[in-house]
N, CA and C atoms as a LAMMPS dump frame, in Angstrom:
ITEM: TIMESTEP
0
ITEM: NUMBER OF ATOMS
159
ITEM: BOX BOUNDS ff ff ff
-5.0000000000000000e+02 5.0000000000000000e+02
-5.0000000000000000e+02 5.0000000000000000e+02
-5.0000000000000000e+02 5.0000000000000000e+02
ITEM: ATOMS id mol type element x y z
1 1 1 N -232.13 -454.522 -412.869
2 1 2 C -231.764 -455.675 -413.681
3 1 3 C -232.959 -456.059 -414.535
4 2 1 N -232.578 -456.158 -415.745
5 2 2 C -233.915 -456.529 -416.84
6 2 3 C -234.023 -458.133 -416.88
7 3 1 N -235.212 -458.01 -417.288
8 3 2 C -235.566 -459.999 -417.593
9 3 3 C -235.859 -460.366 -418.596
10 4 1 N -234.539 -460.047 -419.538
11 4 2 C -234.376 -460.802 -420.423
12 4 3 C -234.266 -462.156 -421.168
13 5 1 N -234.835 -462.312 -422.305
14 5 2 C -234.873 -464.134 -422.626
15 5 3 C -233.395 -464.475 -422.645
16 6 1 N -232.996 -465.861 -422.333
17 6 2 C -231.867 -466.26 -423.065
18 6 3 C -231.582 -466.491 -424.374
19 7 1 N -230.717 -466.355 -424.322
20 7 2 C -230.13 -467.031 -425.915
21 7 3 C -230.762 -468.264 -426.132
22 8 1 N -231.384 -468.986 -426.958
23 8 2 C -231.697 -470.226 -427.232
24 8 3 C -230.767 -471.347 -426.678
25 9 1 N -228.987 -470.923 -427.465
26 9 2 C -228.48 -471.733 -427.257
27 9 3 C -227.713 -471.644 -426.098
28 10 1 N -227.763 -470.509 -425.125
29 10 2 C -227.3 -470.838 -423.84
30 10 3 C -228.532 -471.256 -422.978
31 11 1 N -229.397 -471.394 -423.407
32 11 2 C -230.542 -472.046 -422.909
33 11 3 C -230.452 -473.751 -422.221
34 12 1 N -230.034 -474.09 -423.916
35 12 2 C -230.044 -475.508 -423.722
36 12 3 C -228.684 -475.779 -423.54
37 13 1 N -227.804 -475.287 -422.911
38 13 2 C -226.557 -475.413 -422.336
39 13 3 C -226.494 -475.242 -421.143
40 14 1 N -227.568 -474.515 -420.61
41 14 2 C -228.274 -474.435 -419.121
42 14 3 C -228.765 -475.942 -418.407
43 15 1 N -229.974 -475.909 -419.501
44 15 2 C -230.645 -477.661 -419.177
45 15 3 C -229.414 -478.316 -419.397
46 16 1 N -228.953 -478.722 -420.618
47 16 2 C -227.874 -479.968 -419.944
48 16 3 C -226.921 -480.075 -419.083
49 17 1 N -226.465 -478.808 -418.63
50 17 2 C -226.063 -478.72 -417.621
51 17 3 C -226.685 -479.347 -416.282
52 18 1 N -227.972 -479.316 -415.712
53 18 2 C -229.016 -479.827 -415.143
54 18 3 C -229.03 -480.917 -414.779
55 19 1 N -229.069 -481.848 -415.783
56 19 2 C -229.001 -483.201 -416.095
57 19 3 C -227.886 -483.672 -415.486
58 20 1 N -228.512 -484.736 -414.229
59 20 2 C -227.388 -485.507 -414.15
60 20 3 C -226.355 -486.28 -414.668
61 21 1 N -227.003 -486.969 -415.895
62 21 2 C -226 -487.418 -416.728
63 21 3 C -224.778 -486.872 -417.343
64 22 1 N -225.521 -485.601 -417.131
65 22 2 C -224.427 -484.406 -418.416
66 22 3 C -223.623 -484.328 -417.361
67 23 1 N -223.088 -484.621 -416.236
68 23 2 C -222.572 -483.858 -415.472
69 23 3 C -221.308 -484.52 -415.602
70 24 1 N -220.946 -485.513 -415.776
71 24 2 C -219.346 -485.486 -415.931
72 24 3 C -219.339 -487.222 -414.642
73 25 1 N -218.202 -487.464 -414.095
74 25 2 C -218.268 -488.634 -413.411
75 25 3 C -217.835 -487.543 -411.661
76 26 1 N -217.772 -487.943 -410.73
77 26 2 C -217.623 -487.131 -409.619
78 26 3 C -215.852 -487.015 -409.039
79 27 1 N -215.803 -485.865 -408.415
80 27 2 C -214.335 -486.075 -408.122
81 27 3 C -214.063 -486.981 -406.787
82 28 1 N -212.761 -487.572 -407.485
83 28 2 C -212.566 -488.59 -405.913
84 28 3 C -211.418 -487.831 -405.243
85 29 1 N -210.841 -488.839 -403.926
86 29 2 C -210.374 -488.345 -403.261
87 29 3 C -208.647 -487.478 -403.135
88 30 1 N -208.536 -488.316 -404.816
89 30 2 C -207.251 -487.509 -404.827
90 30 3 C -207.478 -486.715 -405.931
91 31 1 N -208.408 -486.783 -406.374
92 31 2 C -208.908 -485.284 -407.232
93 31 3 C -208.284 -483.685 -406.031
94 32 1 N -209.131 -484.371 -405.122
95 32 2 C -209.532 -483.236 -404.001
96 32 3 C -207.671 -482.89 -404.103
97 33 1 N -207.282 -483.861 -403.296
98 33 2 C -205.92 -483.886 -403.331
99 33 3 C -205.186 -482.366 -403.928
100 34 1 N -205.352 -482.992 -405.187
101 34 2 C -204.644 -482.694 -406.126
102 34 3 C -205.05 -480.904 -406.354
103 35 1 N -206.034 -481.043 -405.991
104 35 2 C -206.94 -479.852 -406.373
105 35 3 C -206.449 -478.675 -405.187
106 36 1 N -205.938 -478.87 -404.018
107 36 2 C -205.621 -478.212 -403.078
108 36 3 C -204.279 -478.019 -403.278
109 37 1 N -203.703 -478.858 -403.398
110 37 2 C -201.938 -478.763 -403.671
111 37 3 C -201.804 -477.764 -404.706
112 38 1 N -202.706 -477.829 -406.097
113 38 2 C -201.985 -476.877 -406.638
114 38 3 C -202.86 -475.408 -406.787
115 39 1 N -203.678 -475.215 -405.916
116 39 2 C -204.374 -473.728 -405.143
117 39 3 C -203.851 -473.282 -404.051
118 40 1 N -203.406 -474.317 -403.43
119 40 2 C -203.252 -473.702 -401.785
120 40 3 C -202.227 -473.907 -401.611
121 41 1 N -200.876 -475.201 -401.767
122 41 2 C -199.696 -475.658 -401.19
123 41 3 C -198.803 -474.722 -402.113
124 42 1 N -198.728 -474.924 -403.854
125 42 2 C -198.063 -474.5 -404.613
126 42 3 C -197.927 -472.813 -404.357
127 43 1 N -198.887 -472.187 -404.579
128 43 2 C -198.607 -470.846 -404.12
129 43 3 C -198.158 -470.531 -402.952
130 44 1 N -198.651 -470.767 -401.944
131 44 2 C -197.842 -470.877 -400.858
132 44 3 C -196.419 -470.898 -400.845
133 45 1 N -196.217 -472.114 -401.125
134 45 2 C -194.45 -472.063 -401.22
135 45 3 C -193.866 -471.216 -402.178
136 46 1 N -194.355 -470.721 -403.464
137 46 2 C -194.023 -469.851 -403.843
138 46 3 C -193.984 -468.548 -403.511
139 47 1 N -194.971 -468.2 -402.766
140 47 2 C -194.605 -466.747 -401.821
141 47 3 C -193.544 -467.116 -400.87
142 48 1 N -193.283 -467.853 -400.298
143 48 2 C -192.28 -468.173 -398.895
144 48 3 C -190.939 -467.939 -399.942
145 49 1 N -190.771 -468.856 -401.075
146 49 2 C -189.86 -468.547 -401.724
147 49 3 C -189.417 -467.32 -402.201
148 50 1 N -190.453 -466.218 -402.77
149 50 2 C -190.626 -465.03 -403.291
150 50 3 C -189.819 -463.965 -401.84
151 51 1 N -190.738 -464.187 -400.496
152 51 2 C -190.209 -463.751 -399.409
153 51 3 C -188.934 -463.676 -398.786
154 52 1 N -187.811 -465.038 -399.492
155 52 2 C -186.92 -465.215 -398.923
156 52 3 C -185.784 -464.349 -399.695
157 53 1 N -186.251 -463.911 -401.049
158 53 2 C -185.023 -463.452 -401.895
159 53 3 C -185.082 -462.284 -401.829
């Protein structure tokens, strides 16, 4: 693997990334929620469904 420079501008898309501020507000609890239902519950039932026909 070589060690190459970055791009300038994925550089500073790196650092603000970094930055707490840049970071966005945090997920709450029905983020999470929400976030599982449609990774884990939704497919799910769609294979059971897929399985049954």
């Amino acid at each position: 693997m070589s060690a190459e420079p970055l791009d300038p501008a994925l550089e500073r898309v790196c650092v603000q990334m970094s930055q707490t501020e840049m970071q966005g507000e945090a997920l709450t609890s029905r983020d999470y929620w929400l976030l599982a239902l449609v990774t884990i519950a939704v497919p799910a039932l769609l294979v059971l469904i897929g399985a049954l026909l």
